[in-house]
C-alpha positions as CSV (number, residue, x, y, z in Angstrom):
1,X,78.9,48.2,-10.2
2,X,77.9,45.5,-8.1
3,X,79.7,42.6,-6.3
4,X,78.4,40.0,-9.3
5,X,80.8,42.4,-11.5
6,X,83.6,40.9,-9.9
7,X,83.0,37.2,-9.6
8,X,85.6,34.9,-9.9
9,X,83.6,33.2,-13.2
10,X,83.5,36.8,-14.7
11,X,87.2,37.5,-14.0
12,X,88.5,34.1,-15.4
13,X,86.4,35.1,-18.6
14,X,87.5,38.4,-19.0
15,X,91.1,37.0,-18.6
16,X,90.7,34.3,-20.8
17,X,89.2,36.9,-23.6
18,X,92.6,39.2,-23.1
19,X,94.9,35.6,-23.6
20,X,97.9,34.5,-21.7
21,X,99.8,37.6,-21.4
22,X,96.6,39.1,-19.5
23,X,97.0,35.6,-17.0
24,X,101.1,36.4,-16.9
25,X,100.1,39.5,-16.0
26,X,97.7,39.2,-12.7
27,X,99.9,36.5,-11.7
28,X,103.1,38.6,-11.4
29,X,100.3,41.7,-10.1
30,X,99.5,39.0,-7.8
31,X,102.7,38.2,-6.2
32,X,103.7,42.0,-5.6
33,X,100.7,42.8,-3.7
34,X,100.3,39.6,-1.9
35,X,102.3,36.3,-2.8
36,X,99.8,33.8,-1.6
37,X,96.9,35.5,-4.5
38,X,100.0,35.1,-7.2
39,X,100.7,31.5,-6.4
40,X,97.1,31.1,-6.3
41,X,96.6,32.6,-9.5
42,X,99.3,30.0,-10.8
43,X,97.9,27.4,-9.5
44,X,94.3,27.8,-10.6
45,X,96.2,28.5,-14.6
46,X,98.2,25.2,-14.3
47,X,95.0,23.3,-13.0
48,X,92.7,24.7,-15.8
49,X,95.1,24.4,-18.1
50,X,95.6,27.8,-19.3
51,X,99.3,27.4,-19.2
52,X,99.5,24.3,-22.2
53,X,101.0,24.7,-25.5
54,X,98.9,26.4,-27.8
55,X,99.7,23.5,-31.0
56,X,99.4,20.6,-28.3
57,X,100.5,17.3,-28.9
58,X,100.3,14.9,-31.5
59,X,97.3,13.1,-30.3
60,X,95.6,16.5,-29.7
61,X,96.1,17.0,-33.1
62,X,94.8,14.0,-34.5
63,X,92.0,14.3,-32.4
64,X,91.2,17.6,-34.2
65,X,92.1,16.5,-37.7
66,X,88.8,16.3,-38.8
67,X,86.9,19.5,-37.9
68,X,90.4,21.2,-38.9
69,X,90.5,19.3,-42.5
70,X,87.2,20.6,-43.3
71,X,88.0,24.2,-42.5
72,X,91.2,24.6,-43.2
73,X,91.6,23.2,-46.5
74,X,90.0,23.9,-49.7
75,X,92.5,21.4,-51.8
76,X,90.6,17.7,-50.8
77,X,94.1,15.6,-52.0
78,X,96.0,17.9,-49.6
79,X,93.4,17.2,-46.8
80,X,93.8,13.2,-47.5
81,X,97.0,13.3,-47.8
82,X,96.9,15.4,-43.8
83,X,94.2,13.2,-42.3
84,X,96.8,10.0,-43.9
85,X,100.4,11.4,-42.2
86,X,98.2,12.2,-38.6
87,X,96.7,8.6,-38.7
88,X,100.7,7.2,-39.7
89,X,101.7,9.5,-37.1
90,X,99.8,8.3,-34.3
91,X,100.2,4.4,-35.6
92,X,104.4,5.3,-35.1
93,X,103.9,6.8,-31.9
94,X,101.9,3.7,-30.4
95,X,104.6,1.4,-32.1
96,X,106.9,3.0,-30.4
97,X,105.0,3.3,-26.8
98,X,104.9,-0.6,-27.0
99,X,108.6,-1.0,-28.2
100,X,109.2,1.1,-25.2
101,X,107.0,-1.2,-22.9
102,X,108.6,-4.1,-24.4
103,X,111.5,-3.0,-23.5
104,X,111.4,-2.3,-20.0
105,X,109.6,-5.4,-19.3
106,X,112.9,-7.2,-20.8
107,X,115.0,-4.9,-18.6
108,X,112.8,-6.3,-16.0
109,X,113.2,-9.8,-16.7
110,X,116.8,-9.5,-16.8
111,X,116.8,-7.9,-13.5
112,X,115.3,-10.1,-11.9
113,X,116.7,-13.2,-13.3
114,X,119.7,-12.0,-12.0
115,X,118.7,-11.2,-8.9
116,X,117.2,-15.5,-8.6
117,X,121.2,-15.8,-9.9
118,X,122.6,-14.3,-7.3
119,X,120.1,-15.2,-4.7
120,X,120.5,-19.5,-5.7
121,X,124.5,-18.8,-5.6
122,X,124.1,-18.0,-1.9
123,X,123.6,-20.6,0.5
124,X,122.1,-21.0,3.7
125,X,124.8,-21.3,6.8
126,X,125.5,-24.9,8.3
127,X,124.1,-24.7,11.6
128,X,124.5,-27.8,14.2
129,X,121.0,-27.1,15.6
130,X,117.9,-25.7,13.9
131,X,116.6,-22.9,15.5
């Protein structure tokens, strides 16, 4: 064995190749022998992103839709009928971002209108000399 057998590269891929519970696993090792290499070990999961969901969002899956159409389905009017509810989908969920912009830009408005409200309703103090 040489010192190449252990490189951080080879270890990440030989973790990887074992899944998630092999991560879980050197993490926790990793905090009983010394809690700096276990929140390391976190860390470096979080940052690579070893730690997502494994089904991901609904843009991830639209994203996907067509390699996975053409490998996963055999039946071409279930496929259309797929790639049709992940494009409806994604058209509802960007509706939906704007109503949600829309919405807190009226919240804004208000907000600040009332602010100009309550702002104009005070007045400056009567002073006998300007300063």
């Amino acid at each position: 064995m040489t010192l190449n057998d252990f490189s951080p590269a080879r270890i990440e891929a030989w973790l990887d190749d074992h899944g998630r519970g092999a991560w879980i696993a050197a993490i926790v090792l990793g905090f009983i022998a010394f809690w700096p290499l276990g929140l390391a070990l976190l860390l470096w999961m979080l940052w690579r992103g070893k730690a997502g969901s494994r089904s991901g969002g609904c843009r991830s899956r639209s994203r996907k839709a067509s390699t996975f159409n053409n490998a996963a389905f055999d039946n071409a009017a279930f496929a259309a009928h797929h790639e049709e509810t992940l494009r409806r989908l994604d058209e509802d969920a960007r509706a939906f971002e704007d109503h949600l912009r829309a919405q807190a830009a009226e919240r804004d408005r208000e907000a600040f209108e009332a602010f100009m409200r309550s702002r104009s309703r005070v007045t400056p103090p009567a002073s006998g000399s300007p300063r």
